[in-house]
C-alpha positions, -999 to +999 in steps of 0.1 A: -241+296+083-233+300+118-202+319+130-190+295+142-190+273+109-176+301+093-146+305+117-140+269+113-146+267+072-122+298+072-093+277+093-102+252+073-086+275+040-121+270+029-135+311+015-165+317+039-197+337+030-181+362+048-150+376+067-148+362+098-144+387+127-123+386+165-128+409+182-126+407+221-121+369+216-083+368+231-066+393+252-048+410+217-081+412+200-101+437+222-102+474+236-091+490+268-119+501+286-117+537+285-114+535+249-147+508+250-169+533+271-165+566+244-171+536+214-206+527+236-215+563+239-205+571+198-229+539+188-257+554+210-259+522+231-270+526+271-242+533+288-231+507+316-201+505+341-172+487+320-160+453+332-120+452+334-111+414+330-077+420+323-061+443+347-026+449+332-034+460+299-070+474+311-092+456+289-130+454+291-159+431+288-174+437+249-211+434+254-230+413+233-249+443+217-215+454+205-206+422+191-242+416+176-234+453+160-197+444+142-211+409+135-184+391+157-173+358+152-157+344+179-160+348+213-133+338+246-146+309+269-139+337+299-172+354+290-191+324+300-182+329+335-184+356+363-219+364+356-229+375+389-225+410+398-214+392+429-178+382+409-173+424+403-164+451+422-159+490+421-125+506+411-118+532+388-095+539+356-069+561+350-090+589+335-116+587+363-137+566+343-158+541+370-157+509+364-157+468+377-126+445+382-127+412+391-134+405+430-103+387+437-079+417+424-071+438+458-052+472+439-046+495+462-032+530+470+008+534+476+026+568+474-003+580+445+003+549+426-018+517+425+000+484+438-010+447+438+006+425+458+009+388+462-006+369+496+031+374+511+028+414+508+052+411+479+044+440+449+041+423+417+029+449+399+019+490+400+001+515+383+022+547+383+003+580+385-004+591+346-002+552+332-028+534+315-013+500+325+000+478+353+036+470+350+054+438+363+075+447+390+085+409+406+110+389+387+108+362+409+137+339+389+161+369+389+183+358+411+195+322+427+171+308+395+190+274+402+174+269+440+143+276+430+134+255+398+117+229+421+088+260+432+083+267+396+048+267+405+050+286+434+068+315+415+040+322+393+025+337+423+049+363+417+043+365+379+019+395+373+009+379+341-001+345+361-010+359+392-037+386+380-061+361+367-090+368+344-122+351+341-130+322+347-106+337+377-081+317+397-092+282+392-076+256+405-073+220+391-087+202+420-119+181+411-137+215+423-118+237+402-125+212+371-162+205+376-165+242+376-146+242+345-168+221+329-199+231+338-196+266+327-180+257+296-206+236+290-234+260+297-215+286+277-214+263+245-252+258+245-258+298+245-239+306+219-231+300+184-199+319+182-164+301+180-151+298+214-119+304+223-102+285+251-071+307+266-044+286+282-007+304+279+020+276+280+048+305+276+083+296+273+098+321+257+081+350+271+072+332+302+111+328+310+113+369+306+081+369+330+102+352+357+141+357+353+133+393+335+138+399+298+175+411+298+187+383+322+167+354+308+179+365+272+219+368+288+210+332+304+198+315+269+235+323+256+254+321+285+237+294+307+220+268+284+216+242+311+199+262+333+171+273+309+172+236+292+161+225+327+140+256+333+120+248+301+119+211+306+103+215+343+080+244+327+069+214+299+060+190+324+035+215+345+018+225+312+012+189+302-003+181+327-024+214+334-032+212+299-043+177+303-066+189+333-079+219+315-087+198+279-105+173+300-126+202+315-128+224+283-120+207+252-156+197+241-167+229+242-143+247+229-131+256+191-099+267+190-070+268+218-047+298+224-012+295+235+012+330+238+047+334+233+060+370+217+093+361+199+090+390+178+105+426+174+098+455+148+131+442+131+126+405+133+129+377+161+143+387+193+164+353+188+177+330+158+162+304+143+186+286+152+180+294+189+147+289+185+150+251+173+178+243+201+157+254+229+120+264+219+104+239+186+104+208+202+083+218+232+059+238+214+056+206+192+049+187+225+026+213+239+005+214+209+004+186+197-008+170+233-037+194+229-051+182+194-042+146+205-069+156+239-096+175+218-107+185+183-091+226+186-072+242+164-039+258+183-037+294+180-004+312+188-003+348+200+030+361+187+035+397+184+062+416+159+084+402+128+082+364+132+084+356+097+118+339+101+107+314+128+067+308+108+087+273+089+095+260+121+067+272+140+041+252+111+063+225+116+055+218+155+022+216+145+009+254+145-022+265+133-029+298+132-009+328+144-019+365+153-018+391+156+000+397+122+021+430+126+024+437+092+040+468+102+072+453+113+100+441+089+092+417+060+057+409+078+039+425+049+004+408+040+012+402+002+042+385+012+028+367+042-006+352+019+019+340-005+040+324+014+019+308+042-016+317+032-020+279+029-006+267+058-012+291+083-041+310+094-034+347+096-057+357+126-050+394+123-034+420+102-067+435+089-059+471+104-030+491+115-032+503+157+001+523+159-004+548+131-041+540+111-069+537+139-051+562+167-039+590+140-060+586+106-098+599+094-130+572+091-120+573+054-078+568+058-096+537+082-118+524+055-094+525+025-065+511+049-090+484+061-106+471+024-070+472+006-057+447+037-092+428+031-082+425-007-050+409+001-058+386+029-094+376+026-097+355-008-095+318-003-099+315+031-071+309+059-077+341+070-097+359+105-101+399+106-085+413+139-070+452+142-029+442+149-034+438+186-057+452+210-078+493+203-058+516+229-075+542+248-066+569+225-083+558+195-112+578+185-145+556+181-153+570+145-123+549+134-135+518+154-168+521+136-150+528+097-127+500+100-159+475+111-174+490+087-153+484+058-154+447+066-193+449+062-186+470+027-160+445+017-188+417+021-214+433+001-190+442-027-176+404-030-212+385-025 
């Protein structure tokens, strides 16, 4: 069986011959870089600068000798572009560590800290002296959000999170841009049997804190319903239509499509249900139900914290599968989450604690952490092993290795 039969069996809530694995295959399945370079060195692999593709959370390339080692599943359509050393350049991380970044990232040097700016000279987002992560600093909906819904567009300019793009890099959807598209994801499908994972955003909820910042775009849902009614419904209309473009480019080659919006909290969502079916369901219904009705994917949601309350609706627009499972938040353990949705909703995650397990425990506190998750959320299918969210650069490699590891024990034991 091929991996990517078995991601697609195990979506399917069909039991695989084996857990299927993520990791690297979205931006909240993979490692920071520092983090990735001390795992190469641990695994006795040659060592090799790391490739940052995503600036603001620092996150590198995983090589394919990495993913051959954890017997990786699925893989992110990014990795079948910027192949040239031509598309990287030199920089450095925050622990001195050298490294490659994407060539069209400029960061540079401001008062100790590292700054990148949009073409205007406008900071969008810095690097402070002692961080380990870029930091959004343009809010460009913050104020006057009514004269400017007409440039929504042009605003993402000014979103870090839009603005810092990672491979394929900062395609446009011209013919060009598309044929480009294509061609690469074509070329990427015939070299590789793993699931592929096409990454395309469509944000509302967390894409309205991207632009009017959280605290004002949170006051504005409650105070200003209009406004974000018409913010959301002009926000709608540019995804359809990218996501037309984009589908038309990628959707052959590609197995499963991943939207992001982080609703969630450590205490629950960060607004009602009932909020969330006034001004978020029906969209995300459109959205993703536009994308099945332009290519055979399955629609992934990135949704971080305690979501459980908004899962019902969230099914009912047409979702798939969901990570990356915080089962440390409130009421999002995994018994209660495979009882209750374990056949309707894929559970792409939850199959190792990152706040407290991998940073803090021993290889064996990893290993017995990682098999009693496996024994709840691996029978029967519906289910994809990711850690909850990406490996920080504090976490020691022994731990990367024990939890992988404990996946490959969990196999043998249940063959």
């Amino acid at each position: 069986m091929s991996s990517r039969e078995r991601v697609l069996q195990s979506m399917n809530f069909v039991q695989p011959d084996r857990v299927v694995v993520d990791f690297g295959g979205h931006r909240s399945s993979g490692i920071m870089a520092i983090a990735y370079v001390r795992l190469r060195e641990y695994l006795g692999l040659p060592k090799r600068l790391p490739k940052v593709y995503d600036m603001p959370q620092q996150l590198a390339v995983i090589d394919d000798d990495v993913l051959q080692r954890f017997n990786v599943d699925c893989i992110e359509l990014g990795r079948g572009f910027c192949l040239d050393d031509a598309d990287w350049k030199p920089w450095v991380l925050p622990d001195g560590t050298e490294c490659l970044i994407p060539n069209w990232i400029d960061p540079f040097r401001e008062s100790g800290h590292w700054v990148i700016k949009a073409s205007d000279g406008t900071p969008i987002a810095i690097q402070k002296q002692g961080m380990l992560y870029f930091d959004q600093v343009s809010f460009p909906l913050m104020e006057n959000p009514n004269d400017k819904l007409d440039q929504l567009e042009t605003m993402q300019n000014y979103n870090m999170w839009s603005a810092l793009a990672a491979p394929p890099g900062p395609v446009t959807y011209d013919e060009e841009g598309l044929r480009f598209l294509a061609q690469g994801a074509r070329r990427f499908r015939e070299s590789t049997s793993r699931a592929i994972i096409g990454l395309f955003g469509g944000s509302l909820f967390e894409g309205g804190q991207q632009l009017f910042r959280m605290d004002n775009y949170l006051t504005r849902l409650a105070t200003e319903p209009d406004l974000i009614h018409r913010f959301l419904d002009r926000s709608v209309d540019i995804y359809k239509r990218n996501l037309g473009l984009y589908l038309e480019a990628v959707g052959p080659y590609i197995d499963i499509i991943l939207f992001s919006d982080d609703y969630g909290m450590q205490t629950g969502p960060q607004i009602s249900p009932e909020m969330f079916r006034e001004f978020f369901k029906h969209r995300h219904e459109q959205l993703w139900g536009y994308a099945k009705e332009l290519a055979p994917v399955k629609v992934l949601l990135h949704c971080c914290g305690s979501i459980v309350d908004l899962l019902p609706d969230m099914i009912d627009a047409g979702l798939d599968a969901v990570n990356p499972v915080q089962t440390n938040t409130r009421d999002m353990e995994p018994a209660r989450l495979k009882a209750e949705f374990g056949d309707r909703l894929v559970l792409r995650g939850g199959g190792c604690d990152t706040r407290h397990i991998l940073p803090k425990g021993s290889p064996e506190e990893t290993r017995d952490h990682v098999l009693r998750k496996l024994d709840i959320l691996a029978p029967g299918g519906g289910f994809v092993f990711q850690q909850v969210h990406n490996i920080q650069a504090d976490v020691p490699p022994e731990n990367i290795v024990a939890m992988f590891d404990a996946i490959a024990e969990w196999n043998t034991a249940h063959s």
